[in-house]
C-alpha positions as CSV (number, residue, x, y, z in Angstrom):
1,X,-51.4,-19.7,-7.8
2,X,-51.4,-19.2,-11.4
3,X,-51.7,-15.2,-12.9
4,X,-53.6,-14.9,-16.5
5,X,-51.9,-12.6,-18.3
6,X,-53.1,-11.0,-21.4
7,X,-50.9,-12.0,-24.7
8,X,-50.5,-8.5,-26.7
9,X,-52.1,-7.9,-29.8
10,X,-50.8,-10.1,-32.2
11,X,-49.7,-8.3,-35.8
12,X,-51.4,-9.1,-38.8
13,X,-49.5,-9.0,-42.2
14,X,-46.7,-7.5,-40.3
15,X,-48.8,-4.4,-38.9
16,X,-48.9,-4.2,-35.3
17,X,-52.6,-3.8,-33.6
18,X,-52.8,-1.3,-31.2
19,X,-55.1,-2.1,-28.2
20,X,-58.4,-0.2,-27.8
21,X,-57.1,0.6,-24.4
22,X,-53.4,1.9,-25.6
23,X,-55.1,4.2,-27.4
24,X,-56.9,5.9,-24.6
25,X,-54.7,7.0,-21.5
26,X,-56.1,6.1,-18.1
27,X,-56.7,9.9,-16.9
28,X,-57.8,11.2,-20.2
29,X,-60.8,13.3,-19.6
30,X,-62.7,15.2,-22.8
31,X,-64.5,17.6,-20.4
32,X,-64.1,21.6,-21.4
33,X,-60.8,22.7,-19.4
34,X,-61.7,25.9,-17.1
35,X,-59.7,28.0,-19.3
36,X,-62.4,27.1,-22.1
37,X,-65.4,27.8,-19.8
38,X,-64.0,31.2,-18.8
39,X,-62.9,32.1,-22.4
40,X,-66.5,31.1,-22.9
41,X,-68.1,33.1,-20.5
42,X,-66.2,36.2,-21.4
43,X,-66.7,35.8,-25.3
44,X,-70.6,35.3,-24.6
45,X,-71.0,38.4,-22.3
46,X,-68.7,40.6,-25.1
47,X,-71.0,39.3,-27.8
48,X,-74.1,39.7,-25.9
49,X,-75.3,36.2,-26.1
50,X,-75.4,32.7,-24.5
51,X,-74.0,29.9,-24.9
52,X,-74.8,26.1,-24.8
53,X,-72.4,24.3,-22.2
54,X,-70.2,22.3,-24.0
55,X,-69.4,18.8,-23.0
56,X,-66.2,18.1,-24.4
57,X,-63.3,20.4,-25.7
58,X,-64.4,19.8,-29.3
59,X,-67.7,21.7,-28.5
60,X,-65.9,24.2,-26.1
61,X,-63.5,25.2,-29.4
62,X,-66.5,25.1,-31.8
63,X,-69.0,27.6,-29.8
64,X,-65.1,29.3,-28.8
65,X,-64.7,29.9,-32.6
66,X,-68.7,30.6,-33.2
67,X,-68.6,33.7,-30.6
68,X,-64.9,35.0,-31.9
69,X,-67.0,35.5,-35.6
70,X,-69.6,37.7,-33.1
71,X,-69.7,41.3,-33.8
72,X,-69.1,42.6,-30.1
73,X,-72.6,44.6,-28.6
74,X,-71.5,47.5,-27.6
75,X,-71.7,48.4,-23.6
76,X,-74.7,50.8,-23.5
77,X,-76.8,48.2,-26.0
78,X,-76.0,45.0,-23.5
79,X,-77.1,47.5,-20.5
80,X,-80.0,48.5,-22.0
81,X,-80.8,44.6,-23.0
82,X,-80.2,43.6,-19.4
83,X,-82.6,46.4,-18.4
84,X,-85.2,45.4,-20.3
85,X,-84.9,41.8,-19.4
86,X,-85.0,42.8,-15.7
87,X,-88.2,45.1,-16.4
88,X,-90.2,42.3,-18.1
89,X,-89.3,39.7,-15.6
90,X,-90.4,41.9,-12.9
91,X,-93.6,43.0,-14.6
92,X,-94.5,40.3,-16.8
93,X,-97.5,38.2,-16.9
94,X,-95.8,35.2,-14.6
95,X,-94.9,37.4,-11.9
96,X,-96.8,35.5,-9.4
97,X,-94.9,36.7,-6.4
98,X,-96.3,40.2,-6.6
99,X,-98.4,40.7,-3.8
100,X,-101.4,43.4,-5.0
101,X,-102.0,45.3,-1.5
102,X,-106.1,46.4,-2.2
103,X,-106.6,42.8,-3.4
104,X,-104.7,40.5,-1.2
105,X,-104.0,42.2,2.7
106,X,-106.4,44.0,4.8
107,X,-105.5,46.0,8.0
108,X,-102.3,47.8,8.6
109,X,-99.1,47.2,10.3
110,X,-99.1,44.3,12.7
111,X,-102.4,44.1,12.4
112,X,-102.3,43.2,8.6
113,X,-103.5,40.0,7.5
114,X,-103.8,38.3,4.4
115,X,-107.6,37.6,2.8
């Protein structure tokens, strides 16, 4: 039984070649680290703004350093946003779960039923 082994990369002029696979460890993994995501998170909600989710932890430290240049919202502005939000998701025009009592049940009680 004969094993094929793969000769290293040769060096040319007297510089060694690095493989394309020695330069990238087996686990290596460029996925945003939960530290980053929390950071993040936190960063976003002090600023008062979202965030796109990063793929990698070059884009985790870019939007990381984008938020730190934020001006923090104060507390009573981002409460007051999050209230108005909530108001005109409730009452807005694409509230289609509302149900409109005159318009859409008749009867009472158990004996209620939809038209």
């Amino acid at each position: 039984m004969s094993r094929t082994t793969h000769a290293p990369p040769r060096p040319i002029d007297g510089h060694h070649v690095p493989s394309a696979e020695a330069s990238v460890s087996e686990d290596y993994d460029d996925r945003p680290t939960a530290k980053q995501l929390a950071y993040l998170r936190a960063l976003a909600d002090r600023a008062g703004q979202t965030f796109a989710y990063p793929r990698t932890v070059r884009q985790a430290s870019a939007e990381i350093r984008r938020l730190r240049a934020q001006k923090p919202s104060g507390r009573v502005e981002r409460a007051i946003e999050r209230r108005e939000i909530a108001d005109a998701i409730a009452c807005g025009p694409e509230d289609a779960a509302r149900v409109d009592v005159n318009r859409d049940v008749t009867g009472f009680g158990s004996t209620a039923t939809w038209r």
